[in-house]
N, C-alpha and C positions, 0 to 999 in steps of 0.2 A: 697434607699441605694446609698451611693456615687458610681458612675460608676457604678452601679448594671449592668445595661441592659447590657453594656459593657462585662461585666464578667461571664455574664449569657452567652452571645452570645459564649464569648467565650467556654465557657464548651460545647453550644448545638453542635458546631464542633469536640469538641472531642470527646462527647458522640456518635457521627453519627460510631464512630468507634465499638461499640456496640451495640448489639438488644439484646434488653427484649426478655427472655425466661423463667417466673418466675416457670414453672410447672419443667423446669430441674435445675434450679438454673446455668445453663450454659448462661453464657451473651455475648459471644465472635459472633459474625456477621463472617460466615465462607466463607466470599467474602470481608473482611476489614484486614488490617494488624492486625496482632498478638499483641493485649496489652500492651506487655513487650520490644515489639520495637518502639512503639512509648509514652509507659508514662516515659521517662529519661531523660525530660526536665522538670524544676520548672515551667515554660510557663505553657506544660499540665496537672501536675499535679495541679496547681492551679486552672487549667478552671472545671476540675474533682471534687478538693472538693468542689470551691464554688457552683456549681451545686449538689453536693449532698445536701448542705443549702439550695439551691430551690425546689430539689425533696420533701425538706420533710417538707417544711412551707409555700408553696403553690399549688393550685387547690384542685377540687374535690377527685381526687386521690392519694393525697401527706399524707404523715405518719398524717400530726397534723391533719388536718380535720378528716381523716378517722379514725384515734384512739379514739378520743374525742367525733366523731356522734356513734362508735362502743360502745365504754365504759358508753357513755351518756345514749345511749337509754337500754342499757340493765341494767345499774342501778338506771333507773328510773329520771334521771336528767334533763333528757331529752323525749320528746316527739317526733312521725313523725307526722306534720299535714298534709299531702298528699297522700291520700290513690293510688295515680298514681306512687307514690315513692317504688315500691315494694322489694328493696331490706331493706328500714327503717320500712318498715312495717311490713316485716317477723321478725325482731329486736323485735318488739315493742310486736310481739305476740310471741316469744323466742321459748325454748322447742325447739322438732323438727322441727315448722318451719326453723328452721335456717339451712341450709343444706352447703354442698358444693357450692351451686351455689351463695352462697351471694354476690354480689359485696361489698357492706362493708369489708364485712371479708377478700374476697380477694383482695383488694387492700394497708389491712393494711400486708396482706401475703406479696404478690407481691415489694411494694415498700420497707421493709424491708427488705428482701431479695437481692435486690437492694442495699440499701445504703452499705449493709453489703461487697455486690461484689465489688460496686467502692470504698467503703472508704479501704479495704484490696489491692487494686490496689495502690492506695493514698501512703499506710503506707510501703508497701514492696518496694516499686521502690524508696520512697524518701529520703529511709535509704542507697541509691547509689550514693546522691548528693552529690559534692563537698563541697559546701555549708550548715555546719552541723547547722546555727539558723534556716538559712530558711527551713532545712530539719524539725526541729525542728517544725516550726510553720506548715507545714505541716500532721503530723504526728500527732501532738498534736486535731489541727482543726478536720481532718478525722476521729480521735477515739472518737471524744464528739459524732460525728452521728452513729459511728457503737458501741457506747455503746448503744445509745437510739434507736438505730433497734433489737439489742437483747434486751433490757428490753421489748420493746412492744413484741414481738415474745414469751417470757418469761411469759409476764403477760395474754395470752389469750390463748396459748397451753399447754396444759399436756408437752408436748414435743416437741424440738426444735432442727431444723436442726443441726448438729455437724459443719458444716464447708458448703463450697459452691460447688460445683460438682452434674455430673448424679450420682442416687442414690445413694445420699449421707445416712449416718447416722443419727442418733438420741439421743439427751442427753437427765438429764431430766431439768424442766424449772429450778432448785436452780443450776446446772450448768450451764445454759443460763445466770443468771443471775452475778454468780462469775468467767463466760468469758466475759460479759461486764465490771467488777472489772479491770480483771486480761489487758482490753485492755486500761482502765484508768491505770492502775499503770505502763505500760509501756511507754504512754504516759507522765507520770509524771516523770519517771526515762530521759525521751531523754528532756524534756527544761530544767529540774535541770542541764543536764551534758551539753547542749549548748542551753542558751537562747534564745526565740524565736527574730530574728530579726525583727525591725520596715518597711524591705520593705516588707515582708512576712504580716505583718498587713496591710500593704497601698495598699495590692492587693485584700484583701477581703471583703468582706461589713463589713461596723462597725457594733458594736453592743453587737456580741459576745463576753465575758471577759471568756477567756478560762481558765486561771487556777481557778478562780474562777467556772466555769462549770463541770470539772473534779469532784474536790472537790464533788462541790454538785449532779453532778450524780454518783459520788463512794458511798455519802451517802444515796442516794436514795434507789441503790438495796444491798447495803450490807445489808439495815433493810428488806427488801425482803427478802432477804438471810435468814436471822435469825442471822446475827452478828451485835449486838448490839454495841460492843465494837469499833469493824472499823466505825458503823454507827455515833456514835457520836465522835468519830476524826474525820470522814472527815467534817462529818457537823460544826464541832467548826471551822475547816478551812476555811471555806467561811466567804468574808467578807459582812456581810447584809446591808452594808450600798449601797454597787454596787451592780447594776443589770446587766443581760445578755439578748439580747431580738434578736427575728428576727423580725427586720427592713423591709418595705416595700416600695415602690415606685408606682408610675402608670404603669408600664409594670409587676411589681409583687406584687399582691393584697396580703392583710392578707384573706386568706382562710374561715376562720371563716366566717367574714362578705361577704365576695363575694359569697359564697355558699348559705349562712342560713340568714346571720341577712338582707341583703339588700332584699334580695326575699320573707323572709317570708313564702318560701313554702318546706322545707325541715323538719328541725327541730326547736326546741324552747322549752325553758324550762320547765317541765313539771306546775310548780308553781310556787307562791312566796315563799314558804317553801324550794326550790330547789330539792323536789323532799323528803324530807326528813317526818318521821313520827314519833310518839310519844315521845319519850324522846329528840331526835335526830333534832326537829324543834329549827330553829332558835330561839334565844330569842328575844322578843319585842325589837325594837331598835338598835339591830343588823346591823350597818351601812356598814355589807360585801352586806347584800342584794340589798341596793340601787345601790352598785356599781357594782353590777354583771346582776343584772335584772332591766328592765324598762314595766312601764307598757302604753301599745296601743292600745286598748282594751282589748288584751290578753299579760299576761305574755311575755315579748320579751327578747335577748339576748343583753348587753353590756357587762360590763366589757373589756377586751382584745380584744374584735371585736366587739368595738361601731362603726369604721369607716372603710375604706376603706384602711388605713394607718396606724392604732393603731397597734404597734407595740407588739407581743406576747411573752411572757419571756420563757425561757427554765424551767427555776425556778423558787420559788417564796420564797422571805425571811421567810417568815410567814411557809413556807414548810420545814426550817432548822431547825426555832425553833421548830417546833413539832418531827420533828425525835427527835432532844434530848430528849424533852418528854418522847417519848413513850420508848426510848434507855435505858434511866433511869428505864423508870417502867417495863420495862421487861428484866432487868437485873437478874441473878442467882441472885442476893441480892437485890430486888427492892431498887430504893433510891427515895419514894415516896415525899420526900419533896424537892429535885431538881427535877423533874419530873413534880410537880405543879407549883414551880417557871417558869421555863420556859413554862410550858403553859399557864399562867397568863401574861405573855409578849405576847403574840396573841390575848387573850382575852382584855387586857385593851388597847392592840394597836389602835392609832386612824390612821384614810389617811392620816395625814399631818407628821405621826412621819414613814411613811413603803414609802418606794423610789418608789414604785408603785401603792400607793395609798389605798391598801388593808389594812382596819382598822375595825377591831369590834366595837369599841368606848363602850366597856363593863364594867359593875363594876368587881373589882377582883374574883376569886370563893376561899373562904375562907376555906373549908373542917371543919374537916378532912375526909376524903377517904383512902377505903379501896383500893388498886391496882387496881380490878374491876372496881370500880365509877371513879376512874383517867383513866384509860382506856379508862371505855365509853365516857367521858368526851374526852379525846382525839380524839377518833371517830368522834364526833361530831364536833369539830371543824375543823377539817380534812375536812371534807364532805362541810362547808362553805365557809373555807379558801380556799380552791382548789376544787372549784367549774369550772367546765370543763377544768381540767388539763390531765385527761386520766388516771386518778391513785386510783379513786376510789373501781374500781375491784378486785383490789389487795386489797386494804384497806377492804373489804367487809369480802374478806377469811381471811385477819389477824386478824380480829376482831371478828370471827366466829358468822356475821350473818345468819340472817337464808334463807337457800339457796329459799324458796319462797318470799324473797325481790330482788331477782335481775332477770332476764331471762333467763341467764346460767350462770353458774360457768364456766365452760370451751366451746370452740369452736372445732368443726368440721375441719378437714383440706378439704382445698379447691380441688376439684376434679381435675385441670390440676395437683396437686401433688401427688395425690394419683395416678393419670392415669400415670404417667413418673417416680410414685419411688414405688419401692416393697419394701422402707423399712417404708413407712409412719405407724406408729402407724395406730391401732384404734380408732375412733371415741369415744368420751366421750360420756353418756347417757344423760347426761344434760347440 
């Protein structure tokens, strides 16, 4: 990333001004100044968000790895080959293995939790600037991450923190999910009324096309949501010819690969199938497989973390056009022949026509289908196309498989939370 280290360096100075506390969701360091006196400069508020882009697309314990080894292994996409890994291997055996003590689990707790603290640090204080583009590109930036710590928060708890404080509250996760909405659409409302300025872009790693990213995570969890209607607006807003990616450097690895694919000894695709079984296997010739799986004796991971550098997308175009898909065919009125249209553009999509390469290279599927068979059909290619995007868990429940295909349906909350909040829910049975 251009100047990355730089930018990085500078966030880890400001970050020094808080300490991790994820079991109170209190982040304030009560021997550092107070917060609110020191983020009311665009300086620090810029070290803050671009450091929340590092908290969560790099190391072992950053949002993308841990979401993706959490989501992977429990819907089968993934395998732990190291039985010395025992927090992937309680994953692997699901059920009650999986307790409070998982570090998995709680580090996807923990770091969301997190972004969700600095990036509302980000958004409150930069709505004080003088300067309302650059406030703008601030505010904008910080709510693409604290929507995607509430969708992960959303997509693995029954129920999700209301806000950030000791013993805080509890929503439930379709409120989790249309308060990551609701922190996009505010977003979208402050660059419409003052455009994001060019120096506010030249301070942060390239990469990221924010309005673009809004869009496509508004359309992400609206279909989460169950609203179809906002799903395929925002999704038609995205332009798929652009991508959005975190970018990497030698001082900040792609996660993926520096964990799992260079080692070898964490995780790894469970097959060449991706994990997938009866109707749901790839079709012969399926040219998403080659680009996502390599074979080294065993099954290994590329795609997104073939290198050390290979840049990982937020989104994925192939992930637009299936919302519409499925937006279509689960609408009050299915409209199954737009429904098929657009997933017929995923299917016969080749790597040289998708800006990231991602191409089924398939003949069209001709039908007719009833809602049901376009469904599964969408399922299916869902599970190929966005093969270790961290989204399949959700996809599993919308699609009402059968809960003996995955490990859990829902997660345990992590014991420093349950030990510092009397208001933590109940633990799910499965």
């Amino acid at each position: 990333m251009k100047n990355l280290r730089q930018k990085y360096t500078l966030y880890t100075f400001f970050l020094g001004l808080v300490a991790l506390s994820a079991c109170k969701k209190d982040y304030l360091n009560p021997n550092a100044p107070v917060a609110e006196d020191v983020m009311t400069s665009s300086r620090a508020l810029t070290g803050v968000t671009t450091g929340l882009q590092k908290s969560i697309s790099t190391t072992r314990a950053g949002l993308l790895y841990a979401s993706i080894t959490l989501n992977g292994i429990t819907t089968n996409e993934l395998i732990s080959i190291n039985t010395g890994n025992t927090s992937e291997e309680r994953l692997m055996a699901g059920g009650v293995q999986v307790d409070g003590t998982n570090s998995v689990v709680l580090n996807v707790w923990t770091a969301a939790n997190k972004v969700i603290f600095d990036a509302d640090n980000v958004i409150n204080n930069a709505a004080n600037l003088a300067d309302k583009n650059y406030a703008a590109g601030l505010i904008a930036h910080a709510s693409i991450f604290k929507a995607m710590a509430l969708g992960n928060l959303s997509e693995y708890w029954e129920k999700v923190p209301a806000g950030i404080g000791q013993n805080i509250g509890f929503i439930t996760r379709v409120e989790g999910f249309n308060k990551a909405i609701a922190t996009i659409e505010n977003a979208q409302a402050v660059i419409a009324a003052n455009p994001i300025s060019s120096t506010f872009l030249g301070n942060v790693p390239a990469g990221v096309d924010i309005p673009n990213t809004l869009n496509a995570l508004k359309a992400r969890y609206a279909l989460f949501a169950g609203n179809y209607t906002l799903a395929l607006s925002a999704a038609n807003a995205v332009d798929l010819i652009k991508t959005s990616l975190f970018n990497y450097d030698a001082q900040n690895l792609n996660s993926i690969f520096e964990v799992a694919t260079s080692t070898n000894n964490v995780v790894q695709p469970k097959n060449i199938n991706l994990g997938q079984t009866g109707a749901f296997v790839p079709d012969a010739g399926d040219l998403r497989i080659p680009f996502y799986t390599t074979i080294n004796t065993t099954v290994r991971i590329k795609g997104f973390a073939a290198s050390t550098l290979a840049p990982f997308p937020l989104y994925l175009p192939g992930e637009m056009t299936l919302i519409k898909a499925e937006a279509y065919a689960r609408q009050a009125t299915p409209n199954l022949i737009s429904a098929l249209t657009e997933l017929n553009k995923v299917v016969t999509k080749t790597p040289a026509q998708d800006p990231l390469g991602v191409g089924a290279g398939l003949l069209p599927l001709t039908g007719p289908y009833t809602q049901q068979q376009l469904l599964d059909l969408i399922y299916k290619h869902r599970c190929i196309e966005l093969f270790m995007s961290g989204l399949k868990l959700e996809d599993m429940r919308r699609f009402n498989q059968p809960l003996a295909d995955r490990k859990r349906n829902f997660f345990p909350y992590p014991f420093p939370e349950r030990d510092n909040n009397t208001n933590t829910p109940a633990d799910p049975s499965f």
